[in-house]
Residue, then its C-alpha position, 0 to 999 in steps of 0.5 A: x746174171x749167174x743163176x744156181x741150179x743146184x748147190x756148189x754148181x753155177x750155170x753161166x747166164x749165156x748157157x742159162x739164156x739158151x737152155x731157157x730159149x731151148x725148154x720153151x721151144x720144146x715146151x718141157x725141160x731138159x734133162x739135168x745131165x743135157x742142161x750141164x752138158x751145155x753150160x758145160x759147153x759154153x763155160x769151157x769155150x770162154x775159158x779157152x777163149x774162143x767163145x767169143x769167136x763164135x758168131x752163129x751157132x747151133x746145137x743140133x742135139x739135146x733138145x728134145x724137139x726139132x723146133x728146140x734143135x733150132x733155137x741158136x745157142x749164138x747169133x740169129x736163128x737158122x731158117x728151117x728148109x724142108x726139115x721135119x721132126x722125123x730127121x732129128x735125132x736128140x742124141x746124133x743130130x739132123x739128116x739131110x736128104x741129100x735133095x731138099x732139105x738144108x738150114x739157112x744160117x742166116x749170117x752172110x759170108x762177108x759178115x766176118x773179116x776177110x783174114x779172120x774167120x772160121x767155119x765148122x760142123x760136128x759129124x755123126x754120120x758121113x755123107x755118101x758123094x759118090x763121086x759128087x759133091x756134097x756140102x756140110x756149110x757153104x756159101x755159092x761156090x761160083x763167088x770168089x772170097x766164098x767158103x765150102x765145108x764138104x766131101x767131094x770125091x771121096x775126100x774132105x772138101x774145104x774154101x777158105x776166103x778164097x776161089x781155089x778149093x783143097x781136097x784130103x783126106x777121107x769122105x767117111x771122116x765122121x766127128x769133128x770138121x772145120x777150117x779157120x784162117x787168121x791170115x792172108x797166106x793160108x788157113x787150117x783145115x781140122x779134121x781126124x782131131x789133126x791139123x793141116x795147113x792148106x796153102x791158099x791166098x785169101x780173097x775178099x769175102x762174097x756176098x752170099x748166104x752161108x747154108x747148112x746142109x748145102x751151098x747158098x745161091x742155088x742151094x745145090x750140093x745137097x748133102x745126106x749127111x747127119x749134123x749135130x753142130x755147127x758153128x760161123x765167125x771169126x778165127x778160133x783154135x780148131x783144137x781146142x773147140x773139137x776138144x769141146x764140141x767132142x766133149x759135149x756130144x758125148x756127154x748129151x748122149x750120156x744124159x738121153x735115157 
């Protein structure tokens, strides 16, 4: 059911379900502008179309606490590993450590088709490798058909359904990063709200946890970087969903007092 929030604006029933979920778990309400933000959000994406792509996701922003920050906004809830209420940030997100600290998403990597599946973060302050690696999403790297979202040697680290990996770009990319592959050839990687296509053959989906933070199995690679969201599931336009996530981020951080 469409709930009516105010006259002349109605609130989508998934944004409505989630900000219910959300305001719950931080036993208090939402500001009004962070409530449209959302809903916002979440009419925008089916609108383009690419809603329903998504398959996990969080808002790691808004809520006004870290147990609100981890409520799903689609699929299961993540499992907290080490987090504490210190490293969340309404307005920019999660830290990590770098060390003990990373999300279980809780959706296996081979949950989505082989040629049809996407990953993606929201950045608010990069990672620091310093010549190691450092994973934002990431499945265990020693599988093949595995995914990795990270900074490796001061550029942009990226695996797509495939054993190889790909290195561009600048480790400092802060925003919007994410790749999707809708065939067997290549995928496209997004990151600098610009689009590359990175030629690699996919392979069969492993069977692995999908971290955040992190890459599942040993759950190494750690990363210190601040997240505010993340999203797992089928192949979607990077662009359009950069265009929404941006777009959400800013207005959250005009709706925090």
């Amino acid at each position: 059911m469409t709930l009516v929030w105010k006259s002349g604006y109605s609130f989508d029933s998934d944004a409505s379900t989630y900000i219910d979920a959300v305001e719950t778990a931080d036993g208090q309400a939402l500001e009004t502008g962070v409530r449209v933000a959302i809903n916002d959000f979440v009419l925008g994406c089916k609108q383009d179309e690419i809603w329903d792509a998504i398959k996990a996701s969080c808002i790691l922003a808004g809520a006004r606490t870290l147990d609100g920050a981890l409520v799903p906004l689609v699929g299961g809830a993540p499992t907290n590993n080490n987090f504490v209420s210190g490293d969340y940030d309404r307005e920019t997100g999660l830290v990590g450590d770098g060390s003990t600290k990373y999300l279980n998403s809780n959706r296996n990597n081979n949950a989505d088709p082989q040629n049809n599946y996407s990953v993606s973060v929201w950045i608010s302050t990069a990672g620091t490798p310093l010549n190691s690696t450092q994973l934002y999403i990431g499945a265990q790297s020693t599988l093949q058909g595995t995914t990795s979202l990270g900074i490796a040697n001061s550029q942009l680290f990226t695996r797509n359904r495939s054993l190889g990996f790909k290195l561009f770009g600048s480790s400092a990319q802060t925003g919007f990063f994410g790749h999707s592959r809708s065939g067997s050839a290549n995928y496209v990687t997004r990151s600098g709200q610009t689009n590359v296509t990175q030629q690699q053959l996919s392979q069969a989906p492993a069977n692995s946890e999908t971290s955040i933070f992190a890459e599942a199995g040993t759950v190494q690679y750690r990363s210190n970087a601040r997240l505010s969201f993340y999203s797992i599931g089928e192949s979607l336009d990077l662009a359009l969903l950069d265009t929404r996530v941006s777009n959400l981020m800013t207005a959250i951080g005009a709706a925090i007092p």
